[in-house]
N, C-alpha and C positions, 0 to 999 in steps of 0.2 A: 553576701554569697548567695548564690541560687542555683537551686539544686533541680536535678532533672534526671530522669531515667537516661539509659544507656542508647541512642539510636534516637532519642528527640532532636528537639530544636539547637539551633548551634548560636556561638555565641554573637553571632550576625542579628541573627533571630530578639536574641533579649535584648542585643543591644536596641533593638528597635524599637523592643517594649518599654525600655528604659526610656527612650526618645529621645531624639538625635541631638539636642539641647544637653539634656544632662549626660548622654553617651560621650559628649568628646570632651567631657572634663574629667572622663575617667578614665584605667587603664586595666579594660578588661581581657580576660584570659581566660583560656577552656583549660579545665584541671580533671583528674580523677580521682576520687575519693573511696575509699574503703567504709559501708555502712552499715548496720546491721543487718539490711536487706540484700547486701554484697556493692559491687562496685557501681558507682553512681558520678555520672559527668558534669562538673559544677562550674559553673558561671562565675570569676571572680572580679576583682577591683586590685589587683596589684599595685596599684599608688596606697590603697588601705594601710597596710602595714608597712612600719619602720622597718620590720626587720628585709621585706621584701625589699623595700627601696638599701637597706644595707648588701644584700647579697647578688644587688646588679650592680652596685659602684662598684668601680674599683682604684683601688690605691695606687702610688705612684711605682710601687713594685709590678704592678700589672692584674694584682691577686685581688680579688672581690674582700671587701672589706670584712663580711664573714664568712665563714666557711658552710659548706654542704650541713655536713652534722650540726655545727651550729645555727644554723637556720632555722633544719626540721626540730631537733627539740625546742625552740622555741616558738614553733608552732605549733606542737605537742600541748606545751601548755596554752597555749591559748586557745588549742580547741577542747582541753578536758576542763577549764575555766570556762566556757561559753557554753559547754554542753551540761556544765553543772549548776547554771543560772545563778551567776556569782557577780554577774557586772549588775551595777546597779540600776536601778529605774529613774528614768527621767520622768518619769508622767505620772498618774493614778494608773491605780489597779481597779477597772470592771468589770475583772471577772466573778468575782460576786455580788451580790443584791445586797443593799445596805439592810444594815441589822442581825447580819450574820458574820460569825467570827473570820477576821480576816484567814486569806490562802495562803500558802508558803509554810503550810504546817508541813510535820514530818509525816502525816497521812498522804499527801499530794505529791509527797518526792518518788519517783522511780527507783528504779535500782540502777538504773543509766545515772541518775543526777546524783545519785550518793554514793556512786564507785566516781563518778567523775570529779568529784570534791574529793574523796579523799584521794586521788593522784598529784592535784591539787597541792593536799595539804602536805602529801607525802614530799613531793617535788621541794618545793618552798622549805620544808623542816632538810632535807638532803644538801640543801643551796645556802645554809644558813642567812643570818641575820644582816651580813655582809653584802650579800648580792640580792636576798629578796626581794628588795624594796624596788630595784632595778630593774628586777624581772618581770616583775608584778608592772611596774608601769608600761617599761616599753613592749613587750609581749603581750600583753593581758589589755590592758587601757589603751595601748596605740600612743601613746607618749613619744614627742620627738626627744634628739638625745638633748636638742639646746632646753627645750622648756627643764628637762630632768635637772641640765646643771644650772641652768638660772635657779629652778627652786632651790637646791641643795648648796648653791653658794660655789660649785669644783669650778676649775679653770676650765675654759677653754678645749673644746675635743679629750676632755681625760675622759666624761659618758660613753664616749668608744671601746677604749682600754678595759673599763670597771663592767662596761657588757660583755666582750670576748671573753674574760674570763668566768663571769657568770652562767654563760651559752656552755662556755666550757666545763663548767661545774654539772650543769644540768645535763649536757649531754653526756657527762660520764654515769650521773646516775640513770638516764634510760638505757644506758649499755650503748651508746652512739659512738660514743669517743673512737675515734681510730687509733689503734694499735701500735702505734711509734716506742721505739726505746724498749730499754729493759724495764721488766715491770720491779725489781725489786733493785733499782742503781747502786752501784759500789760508793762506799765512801773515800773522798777523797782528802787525803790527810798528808803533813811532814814528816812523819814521824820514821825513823829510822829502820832500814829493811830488816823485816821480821816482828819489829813492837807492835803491841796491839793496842786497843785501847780497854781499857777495864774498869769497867762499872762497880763502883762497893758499896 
């Protein structure tokens, strides 16, 4: 992703910086983004994320494979994960001089990286144990759904199913979820007009 003030270069522009070689094996797109600094126009890679390539398919119903809500809370977490410096390092750390205590102490965290970790942690503790693992890959690591189910041994397209309902779990806990149905549904039972059921 690459960021740019409001009224810069357009995505014409970077793709050129990027160089026309590695530009057309990407699939970039001009986005708006909300920053500390306020709103700010960013450069993306839309092939990047699974869940993007998820919510331009669509199904044989016609309907994108996940929904709106489902999307953005999984992009939610993947950018309070990214902004919390949670992926891990592929290479050395230079930023300090050998001989001094390594960086990534809790002195060099912001208040930005340590509210962003614990939405994080909040998220993934809200989503239980059931779907984290799921989350955490394809949102957060960029996981496709076949590598998810060859590791984990599941059939065939079930990584679909067990992510919709996880997007869905996360989207209810950032208040995303859309509003369908009654929120507290009547129980439905045989039991003869008037019997109740009674707890002892």
């Amino acid at each position: 992703m690459k960021r740019r003030r409001s009224g810069s270069k357009s995505a014409a522009q970077d793709a050129a910086e990027i160089g026309d070689f590695r530009a057309q094996h990407l699939s970039l797109a001009e986005r708006q983004i909300m920053t500390e600094d306020g709103l700010a126009r960013v450069t993306v890679d839309d092939s990047e994320s699974p869940l993007a390539w998820l919510a331009r398919r669509k199904g044989r119903d016609g309907r994108s494979l996940i929904s709106a809500h489902q999307f953005v809370a999984g992009e939610r977490l993947r950018a309070d994960f990214t902004r919390g410096n949670l992926t891990p390092r592929v290479t050395s750390s230079w930023g300090t001089p050998t001989g001094r205590s390594g960086g990534g102490g809790a002195g060099e965290m912001t208040d930005l990286v340590v509210a962003s970790r614990q939405r994080v942690q909040n998220a993934i503790a809200a989503c239980g144990p059931e779907f984290s693992g799921i989350l955490l890959d394809v949102c957060c690591f960029l996981r496709g759904l076949e590598d998810v189910e060859r590791e984990r041994g599941w059939p065939t397209r079930s990584a679909k199913v067990v992510l919709q309902l996880a997007l869905d779990r996360l989207a209810r806990h950032y208040g995303l979820a859309p509003t369908t149905g009654a929120a507290n549904p009547k129980l439905r039972s045989w039991l003869a007009e008037g019997a109740e059921f009674v707890v002892g």
